[in-house]
Structure formats: structure tokens, C-alpha cells
ChimeraX commands (.cxc) that place a marker at each C-alpha (Angstrom):
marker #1 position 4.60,3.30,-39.86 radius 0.5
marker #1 position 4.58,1.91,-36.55 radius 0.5
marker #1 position 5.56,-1.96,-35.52 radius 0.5
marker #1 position 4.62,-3.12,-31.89 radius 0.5
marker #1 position 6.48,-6.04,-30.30 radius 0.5
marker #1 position 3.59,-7.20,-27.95 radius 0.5
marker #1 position 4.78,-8.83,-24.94 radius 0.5
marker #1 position 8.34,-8.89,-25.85 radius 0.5
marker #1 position 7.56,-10.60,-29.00 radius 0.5
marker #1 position 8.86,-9.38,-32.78 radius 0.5
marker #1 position 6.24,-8.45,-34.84 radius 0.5
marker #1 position 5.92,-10.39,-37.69 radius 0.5
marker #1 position 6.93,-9.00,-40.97 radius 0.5
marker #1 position 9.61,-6.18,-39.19 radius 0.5
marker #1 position 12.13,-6.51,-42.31 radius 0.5
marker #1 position 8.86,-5.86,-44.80 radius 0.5
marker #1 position 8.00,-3.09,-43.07 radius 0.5
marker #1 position 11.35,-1.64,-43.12 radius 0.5
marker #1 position 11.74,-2.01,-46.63 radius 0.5
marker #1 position 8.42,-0.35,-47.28 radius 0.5
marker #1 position 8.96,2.17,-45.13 radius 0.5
marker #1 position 12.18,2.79,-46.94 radius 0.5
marker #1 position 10.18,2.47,-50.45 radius 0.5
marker #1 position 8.19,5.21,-49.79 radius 0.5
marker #1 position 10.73,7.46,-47.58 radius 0.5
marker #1 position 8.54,7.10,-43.87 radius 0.5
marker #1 position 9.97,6.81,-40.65 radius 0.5
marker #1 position 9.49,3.27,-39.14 radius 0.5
marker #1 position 8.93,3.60,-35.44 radius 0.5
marker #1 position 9.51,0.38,-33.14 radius 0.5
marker #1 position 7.79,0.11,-30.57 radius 0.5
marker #1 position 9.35,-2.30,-28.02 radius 0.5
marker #1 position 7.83,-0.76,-24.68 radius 0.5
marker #1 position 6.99,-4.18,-23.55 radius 0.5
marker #1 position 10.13,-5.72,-23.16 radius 0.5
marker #1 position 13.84,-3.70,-23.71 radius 0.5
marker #1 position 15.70,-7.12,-22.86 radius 0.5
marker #1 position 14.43,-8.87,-25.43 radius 0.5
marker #1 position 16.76,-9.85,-28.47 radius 0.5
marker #1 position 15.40,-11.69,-32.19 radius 0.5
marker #1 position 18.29,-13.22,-34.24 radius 0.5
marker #1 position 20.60,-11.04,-32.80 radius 0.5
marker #1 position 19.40,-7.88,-32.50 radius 0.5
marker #1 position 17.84,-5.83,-29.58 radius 0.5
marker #1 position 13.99,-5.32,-30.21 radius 0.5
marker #1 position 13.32,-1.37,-30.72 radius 0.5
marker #1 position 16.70,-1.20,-33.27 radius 0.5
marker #1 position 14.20,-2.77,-36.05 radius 0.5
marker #1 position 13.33,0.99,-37.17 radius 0.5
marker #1 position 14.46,4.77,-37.57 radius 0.5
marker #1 position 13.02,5.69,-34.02 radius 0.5
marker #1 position 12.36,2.76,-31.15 radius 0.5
marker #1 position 11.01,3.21,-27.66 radius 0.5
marker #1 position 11.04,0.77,-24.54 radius 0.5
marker #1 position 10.13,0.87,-21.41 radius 0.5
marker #1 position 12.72,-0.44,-18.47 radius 0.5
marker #1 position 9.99,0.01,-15.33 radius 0.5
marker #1 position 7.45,-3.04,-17.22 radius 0.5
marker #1 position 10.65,-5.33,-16.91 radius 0.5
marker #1 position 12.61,-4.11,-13.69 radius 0.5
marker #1 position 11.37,-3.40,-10.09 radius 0.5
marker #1 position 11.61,0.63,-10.77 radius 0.5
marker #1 position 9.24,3.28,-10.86 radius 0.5
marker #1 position 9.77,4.47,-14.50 radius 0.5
marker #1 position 12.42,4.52,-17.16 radius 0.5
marker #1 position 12.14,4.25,-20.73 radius 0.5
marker #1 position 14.70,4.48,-23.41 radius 0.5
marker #1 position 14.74,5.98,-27.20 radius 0.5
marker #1 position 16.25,4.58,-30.11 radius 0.5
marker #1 position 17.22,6.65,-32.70 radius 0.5
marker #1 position 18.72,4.70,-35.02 radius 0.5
marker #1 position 19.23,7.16,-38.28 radius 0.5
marker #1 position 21.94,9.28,-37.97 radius 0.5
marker #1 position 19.94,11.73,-39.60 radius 0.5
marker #1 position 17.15,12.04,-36.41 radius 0.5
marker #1 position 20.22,12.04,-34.00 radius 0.5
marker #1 position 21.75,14.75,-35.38 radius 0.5
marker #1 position 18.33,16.64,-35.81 radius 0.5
marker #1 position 17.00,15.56,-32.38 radius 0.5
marker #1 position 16.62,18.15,-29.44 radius 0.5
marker #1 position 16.07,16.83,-25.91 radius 0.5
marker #1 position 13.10,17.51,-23.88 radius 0.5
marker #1 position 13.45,19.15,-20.59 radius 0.5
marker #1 position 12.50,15.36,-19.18 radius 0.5
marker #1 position 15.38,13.73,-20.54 radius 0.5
marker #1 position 17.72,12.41,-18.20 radius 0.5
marker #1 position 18.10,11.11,-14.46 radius 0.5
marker #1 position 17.46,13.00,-11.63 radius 0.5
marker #1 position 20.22,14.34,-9.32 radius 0.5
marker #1 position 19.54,12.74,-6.32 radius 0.5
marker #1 position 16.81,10.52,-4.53 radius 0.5
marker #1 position 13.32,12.33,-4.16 radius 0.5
marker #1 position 10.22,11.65,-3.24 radius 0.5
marker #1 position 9.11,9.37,-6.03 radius 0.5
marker #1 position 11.58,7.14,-4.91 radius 0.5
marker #1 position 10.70,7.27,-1.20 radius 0.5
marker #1 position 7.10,6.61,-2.10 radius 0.5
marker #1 position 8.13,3.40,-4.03 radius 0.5
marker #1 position 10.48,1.96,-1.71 radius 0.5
marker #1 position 7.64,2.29,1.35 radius 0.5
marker #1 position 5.19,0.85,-1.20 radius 0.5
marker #1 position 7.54,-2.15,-2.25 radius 0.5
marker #1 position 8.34,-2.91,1.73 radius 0.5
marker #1 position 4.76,-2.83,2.87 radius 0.5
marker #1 position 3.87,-4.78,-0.18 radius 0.5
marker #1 position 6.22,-7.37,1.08 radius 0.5
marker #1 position 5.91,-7.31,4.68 radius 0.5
marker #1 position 1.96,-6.77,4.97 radius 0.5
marker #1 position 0.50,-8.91,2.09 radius 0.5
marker #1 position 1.74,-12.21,1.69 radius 0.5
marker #1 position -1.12,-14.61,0.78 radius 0.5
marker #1 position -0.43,-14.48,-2.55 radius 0.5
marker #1 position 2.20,-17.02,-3.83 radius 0.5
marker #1 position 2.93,-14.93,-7.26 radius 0.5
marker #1 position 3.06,-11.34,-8.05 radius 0.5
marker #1 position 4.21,-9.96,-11.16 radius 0.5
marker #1 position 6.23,-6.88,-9.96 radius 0.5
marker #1 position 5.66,-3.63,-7.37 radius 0.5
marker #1 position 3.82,-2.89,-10.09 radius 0.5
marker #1 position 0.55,-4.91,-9.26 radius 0.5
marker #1 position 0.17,-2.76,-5.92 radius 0.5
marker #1 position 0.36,0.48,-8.35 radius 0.5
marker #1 position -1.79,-0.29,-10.79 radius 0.5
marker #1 position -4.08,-3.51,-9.67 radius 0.5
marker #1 position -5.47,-6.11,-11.49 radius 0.5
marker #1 position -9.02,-7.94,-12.28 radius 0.5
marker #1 position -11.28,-8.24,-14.88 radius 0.5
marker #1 position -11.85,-5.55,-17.17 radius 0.5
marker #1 position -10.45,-2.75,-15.24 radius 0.5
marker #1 position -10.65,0.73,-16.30 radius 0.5
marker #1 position -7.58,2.79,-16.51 radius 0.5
marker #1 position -6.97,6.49,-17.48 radius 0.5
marker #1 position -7.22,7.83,-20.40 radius 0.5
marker #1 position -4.00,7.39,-22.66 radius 0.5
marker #1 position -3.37,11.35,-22.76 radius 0.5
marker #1 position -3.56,11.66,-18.55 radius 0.5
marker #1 position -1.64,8.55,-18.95 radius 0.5
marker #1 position 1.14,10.61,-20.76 radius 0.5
marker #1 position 0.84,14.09,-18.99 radius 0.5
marker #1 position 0.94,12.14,-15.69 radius 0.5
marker #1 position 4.18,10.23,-16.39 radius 0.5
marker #1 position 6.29,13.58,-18.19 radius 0.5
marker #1 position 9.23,13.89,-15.99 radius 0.5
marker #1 position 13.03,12.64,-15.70 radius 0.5
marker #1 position 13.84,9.15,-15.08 radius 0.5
marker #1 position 14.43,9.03,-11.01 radius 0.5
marker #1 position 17.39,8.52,-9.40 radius 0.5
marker #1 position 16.40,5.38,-7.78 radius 0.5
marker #1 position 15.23,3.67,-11.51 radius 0.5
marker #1 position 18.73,4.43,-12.74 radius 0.5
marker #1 position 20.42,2.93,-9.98 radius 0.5
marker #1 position 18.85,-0.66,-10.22 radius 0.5
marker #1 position 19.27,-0.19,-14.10 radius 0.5
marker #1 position 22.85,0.38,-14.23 radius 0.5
marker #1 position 23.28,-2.64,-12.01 radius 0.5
marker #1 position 20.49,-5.24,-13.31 radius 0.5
marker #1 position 22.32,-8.24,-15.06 radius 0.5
marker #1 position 20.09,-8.63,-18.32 radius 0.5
marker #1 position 21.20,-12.15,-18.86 radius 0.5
marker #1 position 19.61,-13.65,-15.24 radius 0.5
marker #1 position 16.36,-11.37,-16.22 radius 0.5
marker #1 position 16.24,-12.87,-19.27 radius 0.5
marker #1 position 17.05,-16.08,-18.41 radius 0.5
marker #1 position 14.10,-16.53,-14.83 radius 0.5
marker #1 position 11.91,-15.03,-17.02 radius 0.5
marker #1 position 12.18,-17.68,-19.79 radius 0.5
marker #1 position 11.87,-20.14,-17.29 radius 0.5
marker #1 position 8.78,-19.23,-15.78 radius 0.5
marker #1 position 7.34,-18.31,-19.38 radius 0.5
marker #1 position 7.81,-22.36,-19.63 radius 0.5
marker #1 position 6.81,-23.56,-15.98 radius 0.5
marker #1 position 3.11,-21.95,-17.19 radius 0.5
marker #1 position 3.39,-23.56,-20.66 radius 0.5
marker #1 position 3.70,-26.92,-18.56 radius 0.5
marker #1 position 1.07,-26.05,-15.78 radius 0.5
marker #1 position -1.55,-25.06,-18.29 radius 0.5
marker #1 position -0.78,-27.54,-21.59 radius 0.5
marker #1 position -3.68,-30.00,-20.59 radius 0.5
marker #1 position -6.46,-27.48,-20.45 radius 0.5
marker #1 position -8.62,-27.03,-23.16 radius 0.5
marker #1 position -10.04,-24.21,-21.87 radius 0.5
marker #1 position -6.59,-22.16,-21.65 radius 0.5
marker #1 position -4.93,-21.11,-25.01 radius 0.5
marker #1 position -1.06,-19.38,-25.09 radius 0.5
marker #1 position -1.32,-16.90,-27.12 radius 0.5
marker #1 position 2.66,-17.73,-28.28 radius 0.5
marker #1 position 3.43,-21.79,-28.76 radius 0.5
marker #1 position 7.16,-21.46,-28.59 radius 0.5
marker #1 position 9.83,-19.11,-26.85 radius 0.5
marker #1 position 12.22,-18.24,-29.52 radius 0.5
marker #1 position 16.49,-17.74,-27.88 radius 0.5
marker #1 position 16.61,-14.25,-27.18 radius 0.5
marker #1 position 13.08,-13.13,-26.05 radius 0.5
marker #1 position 12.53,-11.94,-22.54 radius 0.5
marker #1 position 8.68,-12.24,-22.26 radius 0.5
marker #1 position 6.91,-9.72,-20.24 radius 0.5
marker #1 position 3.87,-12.26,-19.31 radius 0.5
marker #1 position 2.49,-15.18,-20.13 radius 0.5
marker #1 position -0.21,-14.38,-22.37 radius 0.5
marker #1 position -3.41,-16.90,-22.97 radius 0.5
marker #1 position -6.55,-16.81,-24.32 radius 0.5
marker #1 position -9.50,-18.02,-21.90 radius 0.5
marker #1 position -13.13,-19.52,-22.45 radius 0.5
marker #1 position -14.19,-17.47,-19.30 radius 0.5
marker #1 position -11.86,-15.25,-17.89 radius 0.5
marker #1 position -13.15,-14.48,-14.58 radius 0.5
marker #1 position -13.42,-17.84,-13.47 radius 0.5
marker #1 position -10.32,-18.74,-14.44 radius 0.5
marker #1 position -8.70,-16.08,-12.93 radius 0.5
marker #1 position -10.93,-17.00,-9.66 radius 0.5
marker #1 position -9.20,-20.02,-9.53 radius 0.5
marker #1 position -5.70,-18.10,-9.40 radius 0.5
marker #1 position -7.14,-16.35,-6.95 radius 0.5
marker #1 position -7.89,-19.13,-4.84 radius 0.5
marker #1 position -4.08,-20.98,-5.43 radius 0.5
marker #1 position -2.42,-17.56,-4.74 radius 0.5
marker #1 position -1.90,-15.77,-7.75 radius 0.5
marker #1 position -1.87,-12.56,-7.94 radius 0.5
marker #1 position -0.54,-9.66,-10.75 radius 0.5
marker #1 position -2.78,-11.31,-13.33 radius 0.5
marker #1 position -4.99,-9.50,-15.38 radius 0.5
marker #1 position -7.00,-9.14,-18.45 radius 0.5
marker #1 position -5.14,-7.33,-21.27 radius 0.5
marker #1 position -5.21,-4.54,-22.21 radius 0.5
marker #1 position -6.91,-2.35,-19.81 radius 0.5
marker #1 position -8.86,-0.32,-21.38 radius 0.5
marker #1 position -9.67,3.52,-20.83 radius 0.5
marker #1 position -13.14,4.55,-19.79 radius 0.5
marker #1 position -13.57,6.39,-23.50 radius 0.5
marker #1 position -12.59,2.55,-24.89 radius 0.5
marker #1 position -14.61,-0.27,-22.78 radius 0.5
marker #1 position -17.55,-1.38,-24.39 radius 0.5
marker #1 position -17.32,1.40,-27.23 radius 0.5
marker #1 position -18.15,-0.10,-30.60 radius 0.5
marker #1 position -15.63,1.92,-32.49 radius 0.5
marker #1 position -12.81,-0.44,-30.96 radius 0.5
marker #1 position -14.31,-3.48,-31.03 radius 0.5
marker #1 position -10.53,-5.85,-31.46 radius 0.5
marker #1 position -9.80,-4.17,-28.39 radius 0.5
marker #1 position -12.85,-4.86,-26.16 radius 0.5
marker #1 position -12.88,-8.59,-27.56 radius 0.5
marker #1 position -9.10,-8.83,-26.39 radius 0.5
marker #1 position -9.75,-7.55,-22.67 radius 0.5
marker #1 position -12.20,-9.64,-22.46 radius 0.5
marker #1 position -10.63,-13.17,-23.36 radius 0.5
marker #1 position -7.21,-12.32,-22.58 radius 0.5
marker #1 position -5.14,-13.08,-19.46 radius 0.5
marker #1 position -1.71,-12.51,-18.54 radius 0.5
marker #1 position -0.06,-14.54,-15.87 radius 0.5
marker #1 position 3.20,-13.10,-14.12 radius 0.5
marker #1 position 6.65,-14.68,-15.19 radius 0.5
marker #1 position 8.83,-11.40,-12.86 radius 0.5
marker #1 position 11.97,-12.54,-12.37 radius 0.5
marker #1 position 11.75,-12.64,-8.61 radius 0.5
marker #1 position 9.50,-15.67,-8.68 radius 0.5
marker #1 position 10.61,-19.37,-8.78 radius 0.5
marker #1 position 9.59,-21.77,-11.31 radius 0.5
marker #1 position 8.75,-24.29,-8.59 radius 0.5
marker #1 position 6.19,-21.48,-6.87 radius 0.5
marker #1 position 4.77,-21.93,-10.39 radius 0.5
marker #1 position 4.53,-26.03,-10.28 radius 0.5
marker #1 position 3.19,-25.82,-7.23 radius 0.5
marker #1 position 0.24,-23.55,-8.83 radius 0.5
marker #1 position -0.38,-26.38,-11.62 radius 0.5
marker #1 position -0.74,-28.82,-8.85 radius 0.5
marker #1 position -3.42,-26.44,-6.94 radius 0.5
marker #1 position -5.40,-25.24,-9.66 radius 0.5
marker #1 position -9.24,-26.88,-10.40 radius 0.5
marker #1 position -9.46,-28.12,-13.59 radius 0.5
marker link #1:1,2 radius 0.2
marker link #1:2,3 radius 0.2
marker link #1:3,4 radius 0.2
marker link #1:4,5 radius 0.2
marker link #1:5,6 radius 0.2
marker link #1:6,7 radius 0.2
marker link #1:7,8 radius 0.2
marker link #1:8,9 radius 0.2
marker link #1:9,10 radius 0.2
marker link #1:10,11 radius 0.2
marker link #1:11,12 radius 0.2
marker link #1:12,13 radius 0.2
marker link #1:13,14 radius 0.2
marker link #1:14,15 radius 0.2
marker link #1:15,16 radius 0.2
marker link #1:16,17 radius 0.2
marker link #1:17,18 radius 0.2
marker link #1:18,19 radius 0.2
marker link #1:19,20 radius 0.2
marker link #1:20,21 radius 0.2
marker link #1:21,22 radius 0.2
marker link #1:22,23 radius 0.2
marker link #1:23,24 radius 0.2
marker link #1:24,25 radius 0.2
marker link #1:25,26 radius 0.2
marker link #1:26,27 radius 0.2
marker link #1:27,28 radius 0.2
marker link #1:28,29 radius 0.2
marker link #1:29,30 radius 0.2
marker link #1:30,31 radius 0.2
marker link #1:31,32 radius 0.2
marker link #1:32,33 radius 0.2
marker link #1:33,34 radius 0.2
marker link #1:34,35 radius 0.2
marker link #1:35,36 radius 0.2
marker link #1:36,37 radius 0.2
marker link #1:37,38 radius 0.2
marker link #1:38,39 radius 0.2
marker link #1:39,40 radius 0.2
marker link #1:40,41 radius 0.2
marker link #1:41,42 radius 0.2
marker link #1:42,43 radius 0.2
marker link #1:43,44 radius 0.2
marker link #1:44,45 radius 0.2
marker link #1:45,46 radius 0.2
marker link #1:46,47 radius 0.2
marker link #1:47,48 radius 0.2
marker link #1:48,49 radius 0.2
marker link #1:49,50 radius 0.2
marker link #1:50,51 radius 0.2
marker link #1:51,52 radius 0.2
marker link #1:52,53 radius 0.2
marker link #1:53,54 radius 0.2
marker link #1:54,55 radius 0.2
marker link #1:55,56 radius 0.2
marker link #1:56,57 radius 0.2
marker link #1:57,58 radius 0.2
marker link #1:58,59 radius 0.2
marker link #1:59,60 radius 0.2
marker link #1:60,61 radius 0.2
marker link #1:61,62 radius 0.2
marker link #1:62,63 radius 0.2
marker link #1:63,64 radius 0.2
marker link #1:64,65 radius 0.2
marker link #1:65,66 radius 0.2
marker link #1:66,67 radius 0.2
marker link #1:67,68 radius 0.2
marker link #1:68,69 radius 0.2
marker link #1:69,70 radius 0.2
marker link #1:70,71 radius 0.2
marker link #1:71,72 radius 0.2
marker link #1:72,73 radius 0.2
marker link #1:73,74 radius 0.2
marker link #1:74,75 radius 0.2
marker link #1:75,76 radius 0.2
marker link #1:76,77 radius 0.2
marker link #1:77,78 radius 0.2
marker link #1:78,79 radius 0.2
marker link #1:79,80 radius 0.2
marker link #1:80,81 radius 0.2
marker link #1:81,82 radius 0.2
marker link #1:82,83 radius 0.2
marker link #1:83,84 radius 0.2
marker link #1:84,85 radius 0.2
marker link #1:85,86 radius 0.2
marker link #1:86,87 radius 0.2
marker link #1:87,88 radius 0.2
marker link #1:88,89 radius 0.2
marker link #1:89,90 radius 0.2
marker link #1:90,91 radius 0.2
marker link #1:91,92 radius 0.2
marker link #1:92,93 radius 0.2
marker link #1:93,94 radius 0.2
marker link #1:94,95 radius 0.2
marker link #1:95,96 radius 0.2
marker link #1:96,97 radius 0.2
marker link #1:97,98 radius 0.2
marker link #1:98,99 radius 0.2
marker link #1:99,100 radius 0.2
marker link #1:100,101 radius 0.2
marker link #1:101,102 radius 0.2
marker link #1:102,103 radius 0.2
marker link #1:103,104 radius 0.2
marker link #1:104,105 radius 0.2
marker link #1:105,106 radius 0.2
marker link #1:106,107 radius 0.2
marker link #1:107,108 radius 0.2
marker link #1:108,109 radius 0.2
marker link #1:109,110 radius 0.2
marker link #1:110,111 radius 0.2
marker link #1:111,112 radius 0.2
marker link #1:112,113 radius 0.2
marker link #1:113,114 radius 0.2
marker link #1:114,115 radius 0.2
marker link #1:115,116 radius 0.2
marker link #1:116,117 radius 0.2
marker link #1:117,118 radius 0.2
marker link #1:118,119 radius 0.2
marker link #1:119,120 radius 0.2
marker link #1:120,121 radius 0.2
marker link #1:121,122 radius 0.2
marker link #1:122,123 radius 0.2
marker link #1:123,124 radius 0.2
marker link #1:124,125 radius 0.2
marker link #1:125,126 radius 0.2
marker link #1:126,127 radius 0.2
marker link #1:127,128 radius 0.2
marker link #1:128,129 radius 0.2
marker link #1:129,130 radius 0.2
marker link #1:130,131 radius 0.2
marker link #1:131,132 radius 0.2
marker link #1:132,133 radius 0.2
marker link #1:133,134 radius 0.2
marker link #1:134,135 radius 0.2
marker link #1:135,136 radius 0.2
marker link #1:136,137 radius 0.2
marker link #1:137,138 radius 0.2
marker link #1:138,139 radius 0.2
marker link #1:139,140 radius 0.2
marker link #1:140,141 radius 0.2
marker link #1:141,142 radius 0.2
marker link #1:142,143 radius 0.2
marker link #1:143,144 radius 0.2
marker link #1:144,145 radius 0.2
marker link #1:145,146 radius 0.2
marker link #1:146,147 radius 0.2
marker link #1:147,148 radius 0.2
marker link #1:148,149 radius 0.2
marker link #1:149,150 radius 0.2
marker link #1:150,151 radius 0.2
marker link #1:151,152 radius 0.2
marker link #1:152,153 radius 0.2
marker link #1:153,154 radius 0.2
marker link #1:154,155 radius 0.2
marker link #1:155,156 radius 0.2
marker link #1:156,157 radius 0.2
marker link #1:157,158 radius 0.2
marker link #1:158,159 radius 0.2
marker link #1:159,160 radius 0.2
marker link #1:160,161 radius 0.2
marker link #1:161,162 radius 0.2
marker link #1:162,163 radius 0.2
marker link #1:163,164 radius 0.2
marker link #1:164,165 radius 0.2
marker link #1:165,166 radius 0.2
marker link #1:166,167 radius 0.2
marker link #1:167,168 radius 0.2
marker link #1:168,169 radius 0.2
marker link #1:169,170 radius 0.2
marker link #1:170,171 radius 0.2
marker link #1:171,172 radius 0.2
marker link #1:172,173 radius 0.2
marker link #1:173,174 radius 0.2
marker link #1:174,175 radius 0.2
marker link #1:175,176 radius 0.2
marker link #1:176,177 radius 0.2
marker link #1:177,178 radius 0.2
marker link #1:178,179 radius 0.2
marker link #1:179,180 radius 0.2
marker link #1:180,181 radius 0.2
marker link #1:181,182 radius 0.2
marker link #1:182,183 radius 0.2
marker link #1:183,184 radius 0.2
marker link #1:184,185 radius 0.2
marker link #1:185,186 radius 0.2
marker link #1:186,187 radius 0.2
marker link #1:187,188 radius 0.2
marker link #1:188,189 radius 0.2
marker link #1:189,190 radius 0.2
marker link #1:190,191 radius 0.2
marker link #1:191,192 radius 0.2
marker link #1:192,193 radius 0.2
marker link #1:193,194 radius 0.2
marker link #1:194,195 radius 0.2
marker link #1:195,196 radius 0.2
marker link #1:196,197 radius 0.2
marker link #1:197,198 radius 0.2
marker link #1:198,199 radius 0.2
marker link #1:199,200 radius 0.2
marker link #1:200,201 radius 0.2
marker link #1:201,202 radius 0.2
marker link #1:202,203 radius 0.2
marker link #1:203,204 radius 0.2
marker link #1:204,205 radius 0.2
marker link #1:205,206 radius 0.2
marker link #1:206,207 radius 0.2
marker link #1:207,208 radius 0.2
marker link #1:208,209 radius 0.2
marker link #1:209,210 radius 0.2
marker link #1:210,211 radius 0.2
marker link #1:211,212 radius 0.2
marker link #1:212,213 radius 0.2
marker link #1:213,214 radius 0.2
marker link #1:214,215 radius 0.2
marker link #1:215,216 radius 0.2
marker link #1:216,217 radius 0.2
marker link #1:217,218 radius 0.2
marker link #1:218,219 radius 0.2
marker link #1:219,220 radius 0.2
marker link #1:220,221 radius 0.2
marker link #1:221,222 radius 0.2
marker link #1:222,223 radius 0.2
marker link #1:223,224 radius 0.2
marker link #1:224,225 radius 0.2
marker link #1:225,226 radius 0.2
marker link #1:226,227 radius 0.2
marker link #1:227,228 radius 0.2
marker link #1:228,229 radius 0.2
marker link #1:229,230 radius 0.2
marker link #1:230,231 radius 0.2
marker link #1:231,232 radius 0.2
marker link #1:232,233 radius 0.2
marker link #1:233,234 radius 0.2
marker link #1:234,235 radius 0.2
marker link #1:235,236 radius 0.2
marker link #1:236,237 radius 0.2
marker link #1:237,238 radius 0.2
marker link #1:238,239 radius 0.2
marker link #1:239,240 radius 0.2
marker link #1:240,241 radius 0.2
marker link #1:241,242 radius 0.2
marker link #1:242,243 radius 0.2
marker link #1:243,244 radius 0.2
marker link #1:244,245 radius 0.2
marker link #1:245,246 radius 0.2
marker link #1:246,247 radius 0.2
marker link #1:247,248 radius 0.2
marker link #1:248,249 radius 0.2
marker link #1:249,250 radius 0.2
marker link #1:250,251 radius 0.2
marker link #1:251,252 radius 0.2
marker link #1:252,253 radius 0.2
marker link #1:253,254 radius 0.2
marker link #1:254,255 radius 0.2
marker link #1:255,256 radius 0.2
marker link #1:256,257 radius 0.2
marker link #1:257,258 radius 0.2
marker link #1:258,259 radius 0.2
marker link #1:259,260 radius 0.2
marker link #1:260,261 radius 0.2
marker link #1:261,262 radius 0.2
marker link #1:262,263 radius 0.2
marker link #1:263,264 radius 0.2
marker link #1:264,265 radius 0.2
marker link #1:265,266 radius 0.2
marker link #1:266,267 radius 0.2
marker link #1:267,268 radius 0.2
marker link #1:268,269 radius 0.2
view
């Protein structure tokens, strides 16, 4: 059985489905790829099963990373590494074509006011964008964490991540509480969780996210992007419905709150 912590969130319920998963002898799998700094009552999101996975590149400015959890002694002892476990040696490539990308995303495009990470230059943004399918996704991304991703990890204080990133989570709950048209999709920010985005529900997406457009936002995007075998196919209908009302609005630790302000005071309402 597998929980998913969406946007750095708990899922509801994560004790029930331990127990049941313990009833009737499964494996509970936690999937906490949104957020790996994010704590509920105590305890790191992704320790809530028998296996957990995050992912550290959707929270820090690095090209990949992810962690696994396995919290049975059981699967540890049975486990058996992959040839992509593990950081690489030494600086490569991968990290020589991030750092160019990060400095010429800094130096040559600086209209807009808020970006959400490097990440935005990767992967882009807009309505309804069309991504790859989830098993090119995977194939693509099979290889050892890179030199350069371990690096900022081992240094990155979680505490000041955790705490900008609350902070902006509220500036947006401020900038956007008086329109009607705007919905968070999460009314409070419980101690502990280290949001990913700021997630809302909008009445027409695309102009809405015009209007970011036009006060300097950039890095938002409808969620989730869907594959080409997914958009507009019947068969997944929650999905489509939720890329195409959804927004997420950047909270990355490298922006100030006050950039944010200054983005209520902009928008059109």
C-alpha cells in the first residue's frame, strides 16, 4: 500500500494505513518525494512506512538526489544495492552542465522577480505542459547521485530551508486571502512541514497565471504535468481535472518574503 505526502504534506490517515498494512502483512511504502525536510509531530515524512523515498533535488538547488528509507530491519538486511547507489567520485559533466545553466539563468534572465529553483530553466512551466512519459522519466534519471548534489547536501542547513520556506508559504497565504477566485489547496501550515509550493486551486488558470506573468513571476505551473499518454485521456480523468485548475506558486528558499508582498501589491484583481 502506498501513502503520498503531496507537497510536503502528511497524508491523512498514515497511522491507519500502517496498521492495516500490518493487519494483513503488506509493505507500506511512503512516498515523501516532494519534500525530505519536512517533519509531522515529530517524525521525518518517508519514516511513516516499511520502505520511504524522497527526493533532495525538488527541495535543494542540485541536479538530483533522492534518498530510501528502509525502515524494517527485515528489508535492510534483505536489500541489495543497485549499481546507481551512491555518489559519484568526482565532479563530471552533469555538474558542469548545471552550474553553466544556474549562472546563465542568473546573469541573462532577470525580469522575473520569483523563480522557484534552477529547476524552472530545466523543466519549464505553463499551462498544461506535456512531459515524458513516467518510464523515460525513470530510465532517463538511473544513475548515481553526482558529486556536486552531495556537496550542497552535506552542507544545506535544514532548519533555514525549512524555516524561508514557511515564510513564503505564508507571504502567498496573505497576498492571495482576498480573492475569491484563488483557493489554497492547504488552510494552515502545521510546525514541522517544509512545503514544496504553494498550491491553489484557480477559476481560470491561465489568466491567472498571466497576471504572474505580468508582476514577474515565474516557476509557476499547473500541477501535475501530465504525460502525452495522460492529457485529455478519459481513463484518468482526477488527473486531467487537477492540471487543469491547479497552480503552484514558488516558495524556494532563495526568495524573500517581501519580493512576495511586493507581488500582492502588483497583481490585478
Amino acid at each position: 500500500m502506498i501513502s503520498v505526502n503531496y507537497f510536503g504534506f502528511p497524508q491523512p490517515g498514515l497511522e491507519t494505513i500502517s496498521s492495516i498494512t500490518s493487519e494483513y502483512e503488506c509493505y507500506h511504502i511512503d512516498d515523501n518525494a516532494h519534500s525530505p525536510l519536512s517533519v509531522d509531530d515529530g517524525r521525518l515524512l518517508g519514516t511513516y512506512g516499511d520502505i520511504g523515498i524522497t527526493s533532495l533535488w525538488k527541495q535543494l538547488p542540485i541536479p538530483n538526489g533522492a534518498l530510501l528509507y528502509l525502515n524494517s530491519d527485515r528489508l535492510a538486511t534483505e536489500y541489495t544495492p543497485s549499481r546507481y547507489e551512491g555518489v559519484r567520485d568526482r565532479l563530471d559533466t552533469t555538474d558542469c552542465q548545471f552550474l553553466i545553466k544556474s549562472i546563465a539563468f542568473e546573469l541573462f534572465d532577470r525580469n522575473a522577480r520569483l523563480r522557484e529553483s534552477v529547476d524552472t530553466l530545466v523543466s519549464g512551466s505553463g499551462v498544461g505542459r506535456v512531459t515524458a512519459s513516467p518510464r523515460n522519466r525513470y530510465e532517463n534519471e538511473k544513475s548515481q547521485m553526482s558529486n556536486l548534489a552531495h556537496r550542497v547536501f552535506v552542507d544545506a542547513d535544514p532548519e533555514s530551508i525549512r524555516s524561508s520556506r514557511r515564510a513564503n508559504f505564508s507571504a502567498w497565504q496573505r497576498v492571495l486571502e482576498s480573492r475569491s477566485d484563488v483557493v489554497p489547496v492547504f488552510d494552515t501550515l502545521p510546525d514541522g512541514i517544509c512545503p514544496q509550493v504553494f498550491p491553489v486551486r484557480v477559476t481560470d488558470p491561465s489568466e491567472f497565471m498571466w497576471e504572474l506573468e505580468q508582476v514577474g513571476v515565474d516557476g509557476a505551473h499547473t500541477w501535475p504535468r501530465l504525460s502525452a499518454s495522460v492529457m485529455d485521456n478519459p481513463a484518468y480523468e482526477t488527473s486531467n481535472t487537477l492540471s487543469k485548475s491547479t497552480v503552484v506558486l514558488p516558495v524556494h528558499q532563495h526568495i524573500d518574503p517581501a519580493a512576495i508582498e511586493a507581488v500582492g501589491d502588483d497583481l490585478t484583481w
